[in-house]
N, C-alpha and C positions, 0 to 999 in steps of 0.2 A: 266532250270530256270523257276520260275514263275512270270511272269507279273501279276501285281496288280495294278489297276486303282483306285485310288480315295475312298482308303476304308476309310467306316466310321469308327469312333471312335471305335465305339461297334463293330466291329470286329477286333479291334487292338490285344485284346487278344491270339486271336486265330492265327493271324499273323506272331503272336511274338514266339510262343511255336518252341521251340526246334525240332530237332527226338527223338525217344525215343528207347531205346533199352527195352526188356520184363527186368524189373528192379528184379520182384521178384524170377526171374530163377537166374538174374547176383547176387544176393545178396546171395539168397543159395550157389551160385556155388564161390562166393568169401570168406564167411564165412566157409567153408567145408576146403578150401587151409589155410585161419590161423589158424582154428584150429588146423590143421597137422602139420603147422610151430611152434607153440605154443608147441605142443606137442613133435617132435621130432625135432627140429632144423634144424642142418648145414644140415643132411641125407634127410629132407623132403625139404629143398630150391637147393638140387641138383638134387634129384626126378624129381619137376617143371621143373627144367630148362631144363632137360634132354626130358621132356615130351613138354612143352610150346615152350622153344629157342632150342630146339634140340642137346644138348652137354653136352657129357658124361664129368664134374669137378670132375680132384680129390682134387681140392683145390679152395675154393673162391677169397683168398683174391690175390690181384694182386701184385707181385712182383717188386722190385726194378729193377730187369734186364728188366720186361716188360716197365715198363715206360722209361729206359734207349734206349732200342729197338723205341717205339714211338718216342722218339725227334729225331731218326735218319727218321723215314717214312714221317714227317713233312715236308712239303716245307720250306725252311728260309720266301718267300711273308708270307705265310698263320700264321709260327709264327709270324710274324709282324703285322701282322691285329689282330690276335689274343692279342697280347701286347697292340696294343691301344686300342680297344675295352675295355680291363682292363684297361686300365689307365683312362679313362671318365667314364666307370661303377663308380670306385673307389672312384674318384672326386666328381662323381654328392652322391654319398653315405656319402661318407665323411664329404661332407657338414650338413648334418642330424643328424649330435650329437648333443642329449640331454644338453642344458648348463641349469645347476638346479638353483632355485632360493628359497631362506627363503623367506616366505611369516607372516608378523605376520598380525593373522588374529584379535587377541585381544591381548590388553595386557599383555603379559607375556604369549602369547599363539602364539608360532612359528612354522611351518608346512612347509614342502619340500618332496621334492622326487630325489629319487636317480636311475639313470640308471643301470642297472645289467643286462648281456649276460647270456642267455640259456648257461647251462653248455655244454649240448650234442646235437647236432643238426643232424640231416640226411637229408642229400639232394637224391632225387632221378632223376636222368637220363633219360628222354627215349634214347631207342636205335629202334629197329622195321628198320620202311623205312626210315628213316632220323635221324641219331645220331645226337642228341640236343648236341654239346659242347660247344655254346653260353651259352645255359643255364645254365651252370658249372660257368660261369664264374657270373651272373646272382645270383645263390644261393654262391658260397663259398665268393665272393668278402665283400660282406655287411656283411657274418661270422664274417672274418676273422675281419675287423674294427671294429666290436660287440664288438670282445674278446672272442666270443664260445671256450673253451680251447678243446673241441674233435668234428670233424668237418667228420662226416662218411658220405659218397659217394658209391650209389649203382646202378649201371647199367649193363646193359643184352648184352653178349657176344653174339660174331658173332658162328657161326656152327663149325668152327675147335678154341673155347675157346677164344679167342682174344676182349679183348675190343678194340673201334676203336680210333686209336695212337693219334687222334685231339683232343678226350674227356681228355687223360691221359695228351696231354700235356699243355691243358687249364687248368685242375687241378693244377699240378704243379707251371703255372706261378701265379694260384689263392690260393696257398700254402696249397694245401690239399694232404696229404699222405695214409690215409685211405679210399682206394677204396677198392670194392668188386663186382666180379660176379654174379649179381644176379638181374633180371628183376620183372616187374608188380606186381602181388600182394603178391608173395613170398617175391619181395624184401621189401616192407611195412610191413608185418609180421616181416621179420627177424630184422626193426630198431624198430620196436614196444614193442617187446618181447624179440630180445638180440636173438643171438645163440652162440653156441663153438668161432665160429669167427667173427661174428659180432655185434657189443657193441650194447645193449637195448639205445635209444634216447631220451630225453625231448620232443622233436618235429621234424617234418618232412616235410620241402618241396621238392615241384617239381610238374609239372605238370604230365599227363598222361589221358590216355585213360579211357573207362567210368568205365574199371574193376579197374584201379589205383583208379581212384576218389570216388569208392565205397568201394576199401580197407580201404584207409584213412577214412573215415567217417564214417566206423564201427569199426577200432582203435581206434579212438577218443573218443569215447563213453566212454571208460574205461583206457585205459593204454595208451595214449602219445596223446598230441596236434597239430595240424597241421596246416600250413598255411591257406589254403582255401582249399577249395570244387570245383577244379579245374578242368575241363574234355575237349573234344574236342575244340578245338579251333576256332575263329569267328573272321569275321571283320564285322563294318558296315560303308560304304561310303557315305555322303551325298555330292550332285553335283547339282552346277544350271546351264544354261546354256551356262556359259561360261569356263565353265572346261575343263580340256586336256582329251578328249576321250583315247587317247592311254595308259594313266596314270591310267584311274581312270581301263582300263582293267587290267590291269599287277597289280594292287592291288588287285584285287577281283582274279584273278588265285593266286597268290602271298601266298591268304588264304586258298583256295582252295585246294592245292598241298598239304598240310601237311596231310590231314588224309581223308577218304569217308566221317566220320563222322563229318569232317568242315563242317562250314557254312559261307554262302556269305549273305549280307543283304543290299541292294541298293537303295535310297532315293535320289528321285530328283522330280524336279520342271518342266522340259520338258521333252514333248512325244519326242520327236527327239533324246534327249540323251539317253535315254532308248534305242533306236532301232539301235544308232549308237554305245555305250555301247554294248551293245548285236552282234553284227557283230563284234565289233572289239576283241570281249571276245573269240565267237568262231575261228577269225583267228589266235590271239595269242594261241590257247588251243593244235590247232593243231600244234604246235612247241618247246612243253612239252614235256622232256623224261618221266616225272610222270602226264601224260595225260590222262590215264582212272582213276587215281586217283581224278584228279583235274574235270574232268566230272561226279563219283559218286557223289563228294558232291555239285559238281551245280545243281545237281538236287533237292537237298534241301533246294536249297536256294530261296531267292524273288527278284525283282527288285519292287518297289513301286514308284507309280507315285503318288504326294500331290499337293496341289492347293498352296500352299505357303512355305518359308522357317520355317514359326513359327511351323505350322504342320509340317516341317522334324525333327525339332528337339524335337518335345514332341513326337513322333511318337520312334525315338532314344533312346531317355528318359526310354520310353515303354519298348524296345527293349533292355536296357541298354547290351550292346555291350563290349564284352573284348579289343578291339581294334575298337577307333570311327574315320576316317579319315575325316575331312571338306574340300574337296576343292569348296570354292565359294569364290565367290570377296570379301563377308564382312564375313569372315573366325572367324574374332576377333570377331563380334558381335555377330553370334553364340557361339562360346567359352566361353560367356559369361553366357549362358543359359545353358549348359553341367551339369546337376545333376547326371546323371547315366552312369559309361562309366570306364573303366578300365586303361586306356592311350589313348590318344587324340592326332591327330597329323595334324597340322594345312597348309594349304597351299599346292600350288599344289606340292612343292619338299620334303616336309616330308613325304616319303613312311612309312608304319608299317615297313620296313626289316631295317628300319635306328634304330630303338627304340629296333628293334629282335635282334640287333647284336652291334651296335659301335656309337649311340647317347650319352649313358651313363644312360637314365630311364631303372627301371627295366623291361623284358618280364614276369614276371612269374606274372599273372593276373588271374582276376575272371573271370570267365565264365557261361555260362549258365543260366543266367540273375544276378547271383550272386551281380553283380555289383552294386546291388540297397542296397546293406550291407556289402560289402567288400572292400578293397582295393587289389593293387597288391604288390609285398614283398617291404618291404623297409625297412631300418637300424631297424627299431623301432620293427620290426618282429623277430629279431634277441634278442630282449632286454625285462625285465622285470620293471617293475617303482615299486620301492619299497617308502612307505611313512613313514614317520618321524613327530613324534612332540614332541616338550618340552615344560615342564609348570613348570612356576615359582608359588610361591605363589601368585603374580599379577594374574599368568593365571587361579588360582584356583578363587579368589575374582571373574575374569570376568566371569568365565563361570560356574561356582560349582551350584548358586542355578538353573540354567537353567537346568544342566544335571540332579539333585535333581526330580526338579519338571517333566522333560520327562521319566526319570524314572520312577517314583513310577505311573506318567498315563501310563506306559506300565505294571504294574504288576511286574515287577523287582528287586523285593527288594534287592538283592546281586549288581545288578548296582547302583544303591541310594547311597547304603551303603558304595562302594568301593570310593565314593566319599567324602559322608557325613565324615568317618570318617580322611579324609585331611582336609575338612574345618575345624572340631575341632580341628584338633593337629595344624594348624596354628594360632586359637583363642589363648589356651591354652601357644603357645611358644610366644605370644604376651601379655600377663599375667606376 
């Protein structure tokens, strides 16, 4: 970890910057994989797998007896967590429907908007050191209430073929039937492009790794839209000094654990915390079974020490954080000033794993300062706003000579005209 005293402003920049992977090797080396996928399909996305996840498929798509098989591997606890978690996802989602409203904005000129769901959607999975099945529930939940009527699911099998039985059967309880075997940038390729077995998408979420996140953003460009521009994952904690030391550790490992390439990002008000933080980070670390994990990426991470609360939170701000935690006594009044930040969670008992798993806000966030332009999924990710207007012959009187005269100063003359000739056939039937 690195301790930071009291940086100026003008080094905030540099504070704030990421890791960085060599980008222009990873983009070759992820454009070369879709184009293969592009070019020979189902044959080039078992290729990958066989080469990247290690497992000879003779079939991608995951069978009915395999998910029957998973609901037996399931603990009944673990399906019951798994149930609520989707029941307050669902709720806090549900609440988010679009209710449309006519607006007339002139006379005999009425104007609305109508919600409409992505017809095909793909969600992808990581699988790797920690099968995301939360995040199933996460993408397919807000689908399904959308109305996406084809809802494809792609995640990366274990070595002897198996997807892992939690993912399938959070699927299930999130009513998706179309899974498929197939990881990282192959599986982005094959919702992109479509292959023999797996359907071409409108759009594509899910988090992943910095190859995932480079996949999708070179899809995008050309053939299917995608949530965000999502990559390793982050938290950042700000704490004054009267925060629970042992909490604010078990947050910062909490972030840590998921990949080398997390980061930890820590903002506080006293040197004491920082140093009792810090002991207490390394006694917790030592008691990780994913402990050399969660020490790669504390090494990229900062601990920053500020002269005030105003400076943690513009410093934050800076920093715009996928996951921002406050624990300080006036929690609210920071929250107040929150402009950059993914999900926010207030208080010393709102951990980030309450929001990763069974709060009911979505996990699937921006990252990598993304924050400062994005949001994280929610109902409306799922949906398209389509506009409406009708005009009476009132709404031609209100507004005709105005479009007339913007017209013809734009050079237009077939938009002039397409109007001109309504206001005379209204003259004319008024005659």
């Amino acid at each position: 970890m690195n301790i930071v005293r009291y940086p100026e402003r003008s080094e905030w920049q540099k504070l704030v910057e990421r890791p960085h992977l060599d980008v222009s090797k990873l983009n070759d080396t992820v454009a070369s994989v879709l184009a293969d996928i592009k070019k020979r399909g189902d044959d080039a996305v078992k290729g990958y797998e066989l080469k990247f996840d290690h497992v000879d498929l003779p079939t991608l798509a995951v069978t009915q007896e395999e998910m029957d098989e998973a609901e037996k591997l399931v603990s009944t606890e673990l399906k019951a967590a798994i149930q609520l978690a989707h029941y307050n996802i669902h709720t806090f989602h549900e609440a988010q429907k679009f209710k449309p409203k006519k607006v007339e904005t002139q006379p005999g000129v009425v104007c609305w908007q109508k919600s409409v769901a992505i017809e095909k959607v793909g969600l992808y999975i990581p699988g790797g050191t920690a099968p995301l099945f939360s995040t199933v529930l996460m993408l397919a939940t807000p689908a399904k209430i959308a109305g996406c009527s084809e809802i494809v699911l792609c995640t990366p099998p274990d070595r002897q073929g198996k997807v892992n039985p939690a993912i399938l059967v959070a699927a299930r309880i999130a009513g998706v039937s179309k899974i498929f075997k197939a990881g990282g940038v192959q599986a982005i390729g094959a919702m992109a492009y479509g292959t023999e077995s797996i359907p071409k998408v409108y759009k594509i979420f899910g988090p992943g790794n910095q190859y995932v996140m480079a996949a999708k953003q070179q899809v995008s460009l050309h053939d299917v839209a995608i949530d965000m521009p999502a990559g390793p994952s982050e938290v950042c904690v700000i704490a004054d000094e009267k925060a629970n030391i042992e909490f604010i550790a078990a947050d910062l490992l909490s972030q840590a654990e998921h990949g080398v390439d997390s980061q930890v990002f820590f903002i506080t008000t006293s040197e004491q915390v920082i140093l009792d933080v810090l002991a207490e980070t390394n006694r917790q670390l030592e008691l990780l079974p994913r402990k050399e994990i969660a020490a790669k990426a504390l090494e990229n991470s900062s601990f920053v020490l500020v002269h005030d609360k105003q400076e943690a939170i513009d410093l934050s701000n800076a920093y715009a954080p996928e996951h921002l935690i406050i624990q300080t006594s006036d929690y609210e009044n920071l929250a107040a000033k929150v402009v950059n930040a993914g999900s926010v969670f207030l208080g010393e008992y709102a951990c980030e794993s309450a929001g990763d798993y069974a709060s009911g806000t979505n996990h699937t966030l921006p990252t990598h300062g993304y924050a400062t332009a994005y949001n994280g999924v929610n109902l409306d990710s799922y949906c398209r706003k389509v506009t409406f207007q009708h005009l009476t012959a009132d709404g031609i009187h209100s507004i005709g000579r105005a479009v007339e005269l913007m017209a013809a100063a734009e050079q237009l003359d077939a938009h002039k005209n397409a109007m001109t000739v309504r206001i005379k056939s209204i003259g004319n039937e008024k005659k």
